[in-house]
C-alpha positions as CSV (number, residue, x, y, z in Angstrom):
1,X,-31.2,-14.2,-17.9
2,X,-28.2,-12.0,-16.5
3,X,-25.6,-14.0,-14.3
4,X,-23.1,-11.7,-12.0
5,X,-19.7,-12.6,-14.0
6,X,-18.5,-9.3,-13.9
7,X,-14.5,-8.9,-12.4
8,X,-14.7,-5.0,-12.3
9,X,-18.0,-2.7,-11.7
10,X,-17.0,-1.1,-15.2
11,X,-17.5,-4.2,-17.3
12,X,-20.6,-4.8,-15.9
13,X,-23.2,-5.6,-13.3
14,X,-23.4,-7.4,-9.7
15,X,-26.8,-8.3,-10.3
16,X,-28.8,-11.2,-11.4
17,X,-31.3,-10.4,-13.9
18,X,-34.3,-11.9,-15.6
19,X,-36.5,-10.7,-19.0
20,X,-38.2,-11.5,-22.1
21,X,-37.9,-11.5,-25.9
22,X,-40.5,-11.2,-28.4
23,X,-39.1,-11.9,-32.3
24,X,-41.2,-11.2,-35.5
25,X,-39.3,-12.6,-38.7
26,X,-41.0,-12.4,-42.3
27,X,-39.1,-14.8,-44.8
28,X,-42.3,-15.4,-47.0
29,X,-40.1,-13.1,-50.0
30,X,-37.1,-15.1,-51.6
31,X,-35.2,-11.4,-52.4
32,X,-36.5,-9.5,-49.0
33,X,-36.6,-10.7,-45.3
34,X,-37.3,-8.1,-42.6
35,X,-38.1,-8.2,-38.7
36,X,-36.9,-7.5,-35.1
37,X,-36.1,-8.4,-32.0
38,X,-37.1,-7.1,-28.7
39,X,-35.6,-8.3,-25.6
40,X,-36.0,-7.2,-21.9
41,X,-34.0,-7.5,-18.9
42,X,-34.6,-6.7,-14.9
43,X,-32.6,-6.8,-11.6
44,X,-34.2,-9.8,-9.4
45,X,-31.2,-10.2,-7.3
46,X,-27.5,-8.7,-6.7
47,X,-26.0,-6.4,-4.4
48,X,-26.3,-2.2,-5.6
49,X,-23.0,-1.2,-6.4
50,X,-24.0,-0.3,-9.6
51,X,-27.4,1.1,-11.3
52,X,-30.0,-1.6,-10.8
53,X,-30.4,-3.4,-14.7
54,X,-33.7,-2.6,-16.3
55,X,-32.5,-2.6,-19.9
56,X,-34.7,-2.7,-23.3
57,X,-32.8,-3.4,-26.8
58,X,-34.5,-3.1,-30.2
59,X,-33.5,-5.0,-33.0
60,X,-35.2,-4.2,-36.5
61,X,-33.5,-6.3,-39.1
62,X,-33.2,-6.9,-42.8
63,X,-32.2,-8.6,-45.5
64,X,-31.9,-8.4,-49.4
65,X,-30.7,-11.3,-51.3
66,X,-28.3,-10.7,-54.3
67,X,-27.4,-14.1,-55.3
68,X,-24.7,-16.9,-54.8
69,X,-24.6,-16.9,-51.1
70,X,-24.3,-12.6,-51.0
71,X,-27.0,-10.0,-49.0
72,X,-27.0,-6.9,-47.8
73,X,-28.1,-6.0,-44.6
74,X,-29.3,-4.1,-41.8
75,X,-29.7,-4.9,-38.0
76,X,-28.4,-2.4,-35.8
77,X,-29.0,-3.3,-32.0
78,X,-31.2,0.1,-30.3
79,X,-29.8,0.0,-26.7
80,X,-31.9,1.9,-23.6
81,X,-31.5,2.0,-20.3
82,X,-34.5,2.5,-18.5
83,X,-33.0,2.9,-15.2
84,X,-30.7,5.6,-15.9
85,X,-31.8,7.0,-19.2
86,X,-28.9,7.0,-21.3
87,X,-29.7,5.4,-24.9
88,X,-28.0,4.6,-27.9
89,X,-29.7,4.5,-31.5
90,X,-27.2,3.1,-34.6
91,X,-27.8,2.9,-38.1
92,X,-26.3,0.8,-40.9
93,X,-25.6,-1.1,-43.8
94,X,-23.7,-4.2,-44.3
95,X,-22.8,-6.8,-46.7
96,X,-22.9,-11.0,-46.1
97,X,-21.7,-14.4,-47.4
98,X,-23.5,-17.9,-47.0
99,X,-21.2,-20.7,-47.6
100,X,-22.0,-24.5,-47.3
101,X,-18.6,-26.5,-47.0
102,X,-19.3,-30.4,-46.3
103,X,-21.4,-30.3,-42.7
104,X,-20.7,-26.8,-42.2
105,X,-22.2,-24.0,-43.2
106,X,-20.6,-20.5,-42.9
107,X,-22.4,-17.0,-42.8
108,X,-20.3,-14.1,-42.0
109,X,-21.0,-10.6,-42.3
110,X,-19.6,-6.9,-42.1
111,X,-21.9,-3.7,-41.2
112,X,-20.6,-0.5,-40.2
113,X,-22.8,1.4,-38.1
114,X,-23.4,5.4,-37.4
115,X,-24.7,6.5,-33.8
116,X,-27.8,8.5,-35.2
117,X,-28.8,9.2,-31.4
118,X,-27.6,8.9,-28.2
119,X,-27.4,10.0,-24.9
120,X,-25.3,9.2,-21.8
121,X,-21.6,8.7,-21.3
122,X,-19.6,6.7,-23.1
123,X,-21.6,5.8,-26.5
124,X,-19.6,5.2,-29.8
125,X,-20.1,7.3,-32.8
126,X,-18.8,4.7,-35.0
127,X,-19.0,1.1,-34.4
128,X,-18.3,-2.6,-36.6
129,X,-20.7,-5.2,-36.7
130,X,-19.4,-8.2,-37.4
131,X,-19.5,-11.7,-36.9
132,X,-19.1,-15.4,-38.2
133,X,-22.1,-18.0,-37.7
134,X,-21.6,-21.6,-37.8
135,X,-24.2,-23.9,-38.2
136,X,-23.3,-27.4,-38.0
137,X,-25.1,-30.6,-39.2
């Protein structure tokens, strides 16, 4: 779901949207886990300031475990708008750490990523993935 939270027509849309997600994820392999994501989102409501949302992002994903909380990885986010056409297509690979402290644990993760295609204004040519997960128990 899409809310309207958007101060400035640049950093987003107007429009209330609505979509789907589909997520395949094999972790039957101890070394290798693989996937993706697919998620889909459409206008149902909202003024047309801006291009109506009709949006489709690809996630294929995965993993290689080395060992003592380490992985490499690879999950690049494949970004297309259907409405107006422009696309972006990233590739890369990144590097992990799982850490259990008390009722914490930590997994945080670096992967540079390459635009391998693209079309449309404004789409990097290089980009950092990163982030730190907490899951709490």
């Amino acid at each position: 779901m899409g809310i309207p939270t958007a101060t400035d027509d640049a950093l987003g849309t107007d429009q209330w949207s609505l979509g789907a997600a589909f997520i395949l994820f094999d972790a039957r392999d101890k070394i290798l886990q693989w996937g993706g994501l697919v998620t889909y989102q459409h206008k149902v409501g909202g003024s047309g300031r801006v291009d109506d949302v009709n949006f489709l992002a690809l996630q294929p994903f995965g993993f290689v475990q080395l060992g003592q909380g380490y992985y490499f990885r690879a999950a690049p986010i494949w970004a297309f708008n259907l409405e107006t056409g422009d696309y972006h297509v990233p590739a890369g690979v990144g590097i992990g750490k799982v850490v259990k402290l008390e009722n914490v644990v930590l997994n945080f993760f670096i992967e540079p990523q390459f635009t391998i295609l693209d079309d449309g204004p404004g789409q990097p040519e290089v980009q950092i993935y990163s982030a730190l997960n907490m899951q709490f128990y």
